[in-house]
C-alpha positions in Angstrom: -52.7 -20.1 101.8 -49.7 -20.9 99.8 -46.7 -18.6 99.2 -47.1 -17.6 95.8 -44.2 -15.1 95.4 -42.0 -18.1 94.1 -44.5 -18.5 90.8 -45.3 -22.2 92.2 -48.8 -22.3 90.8 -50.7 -25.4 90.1 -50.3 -29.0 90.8 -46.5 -28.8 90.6 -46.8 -27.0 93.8 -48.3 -29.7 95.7 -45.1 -32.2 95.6 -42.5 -32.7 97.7 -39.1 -31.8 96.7 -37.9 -34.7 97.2 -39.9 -36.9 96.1 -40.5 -35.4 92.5 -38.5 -37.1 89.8 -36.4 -34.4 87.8 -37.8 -34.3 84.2 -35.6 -35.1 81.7 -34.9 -32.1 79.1 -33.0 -33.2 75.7 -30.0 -31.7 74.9 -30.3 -28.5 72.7 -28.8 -28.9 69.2 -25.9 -27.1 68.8 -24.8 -26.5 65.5 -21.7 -26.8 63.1 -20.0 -23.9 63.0 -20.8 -21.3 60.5 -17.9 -21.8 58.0 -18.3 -25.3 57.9 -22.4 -25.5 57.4 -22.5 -22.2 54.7 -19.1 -21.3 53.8 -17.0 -23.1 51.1 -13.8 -21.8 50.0 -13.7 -20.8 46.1 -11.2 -23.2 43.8 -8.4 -20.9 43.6 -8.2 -20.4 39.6 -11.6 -21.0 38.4 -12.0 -17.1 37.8 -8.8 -17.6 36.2 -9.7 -20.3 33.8 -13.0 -18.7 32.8 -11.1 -15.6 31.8 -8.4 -17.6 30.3 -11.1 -19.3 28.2 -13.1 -16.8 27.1 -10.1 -14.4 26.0 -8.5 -17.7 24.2 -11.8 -17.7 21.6 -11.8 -14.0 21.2 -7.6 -14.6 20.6 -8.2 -17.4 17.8 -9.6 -15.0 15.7 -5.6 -13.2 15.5 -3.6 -15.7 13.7 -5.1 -18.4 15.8 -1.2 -18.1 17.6 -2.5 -16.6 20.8 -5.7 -19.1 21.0 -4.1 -21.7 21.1 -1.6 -20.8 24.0 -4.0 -19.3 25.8 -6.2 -22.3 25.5 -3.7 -24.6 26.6 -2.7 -22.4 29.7 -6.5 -22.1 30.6 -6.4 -26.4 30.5 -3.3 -26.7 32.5 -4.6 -24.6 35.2 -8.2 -26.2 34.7 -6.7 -29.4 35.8 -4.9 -28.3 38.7 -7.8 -27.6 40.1 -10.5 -30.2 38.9 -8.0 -32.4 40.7 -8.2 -30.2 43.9 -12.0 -30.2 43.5 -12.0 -34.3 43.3 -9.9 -34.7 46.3 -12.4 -32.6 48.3 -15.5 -31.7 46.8 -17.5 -30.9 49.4 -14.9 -28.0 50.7 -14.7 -26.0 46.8 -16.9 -24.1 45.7 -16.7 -22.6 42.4 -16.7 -25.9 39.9 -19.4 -24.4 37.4 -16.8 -21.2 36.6 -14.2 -23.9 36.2 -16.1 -26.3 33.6 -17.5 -23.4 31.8 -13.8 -22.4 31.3 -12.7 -25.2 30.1 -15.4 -25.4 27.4 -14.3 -22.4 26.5 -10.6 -23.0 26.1 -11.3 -26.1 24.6 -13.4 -24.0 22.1 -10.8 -21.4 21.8 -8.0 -24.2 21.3 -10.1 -26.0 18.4 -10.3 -22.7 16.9 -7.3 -21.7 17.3 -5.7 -24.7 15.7 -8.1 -24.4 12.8 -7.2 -20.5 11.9 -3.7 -21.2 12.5 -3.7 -24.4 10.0 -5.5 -22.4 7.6 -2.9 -19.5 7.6 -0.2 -21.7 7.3 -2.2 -23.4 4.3 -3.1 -20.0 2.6 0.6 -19.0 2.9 1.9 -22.4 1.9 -0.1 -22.2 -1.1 0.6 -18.5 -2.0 4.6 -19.2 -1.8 3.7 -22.5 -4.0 1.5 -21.2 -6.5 3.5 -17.4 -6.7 
C-alpha cells in the first residue's frame, strides 16, 4: 500500500520523480501600483478657477468693475493649467472643474464689460445731456 500521509493521491503518484516533466505555471499578473492605476493628482487651481468664475458673474452685476477683473484673473490661471493638463493628460484630474470655470469667467467677463460700458454710457450721457 502506498504512503498516503504526503497527499500523493491518484495517478500523479505513480511517476517517478525524475522522470516527470515540471509543468509549466504562468507568471501571476502583478499589477501597477495603486497611485498609478486609480490615483490622479487634481490640477492645482481648477477649484480656483471655478470659484473665480462663478464669483466674477455674481461681481458683474456691481459696476461690472470687479467682473471683469475677476474674470480675467479666473483666465489667466485657467490657462496655466489647461497647459499643464495638455502636457500630461493622463496624470490630472480635475479638467471638468477647470472648463466649467472658464465658461464661467468668460461669462462673468462679457458681462462685466457690458454693465461697465453701459455705466460709463449712462454717465456720459447724464454729464452731456445735464
Amino acid at each position: 500500500m502506498e504512503d498516503q500521509s504526503h497527499g500523493n493521491f491518484g495517478p500523479e503518484s505513480h511517476w517517478p520523480e525524475s522522470g516527470r516533466p515540471e509543468p509549466q505555471r504562468p507568471e501571476p499578473l502583478r499589477p501597477e501600483p495603486y497611485r498609478k492605476l486609480y490615483y490622479r493628482k487634481q490640477l492645482p487651481n481648477a477649484v480656483t478657477v471655478l470659484i473665480l468664475g462663478i464669483m466674477s458673474i455674481i461681481a458683474a452685476f456691481c459696476y461690472g468693475f470687479f467682473g471683469i477683473v475677476l474674470g480675467i484673473i479666473a483666465l489667466v490661471i485657467a490657462r496655466n493649467d489647461m497647459q499643464l493638463h495638455r502636457e500630461n493628460p493622463g496624470e490630472y484630474d480635475g479638467y471638468p472643474n477647470l472648463s466649467a470655470g472658464r465658461v464661467c469667467a468668460i461669462i462673468g467677463l462679457s458681462l462685466g464689460s457690458l454693465f461697465f460700458i453701459g455705466l460709463f454710457f449712462l454717465f456720459f450721457l447724464t454729464t452731456v445731456f445735464s
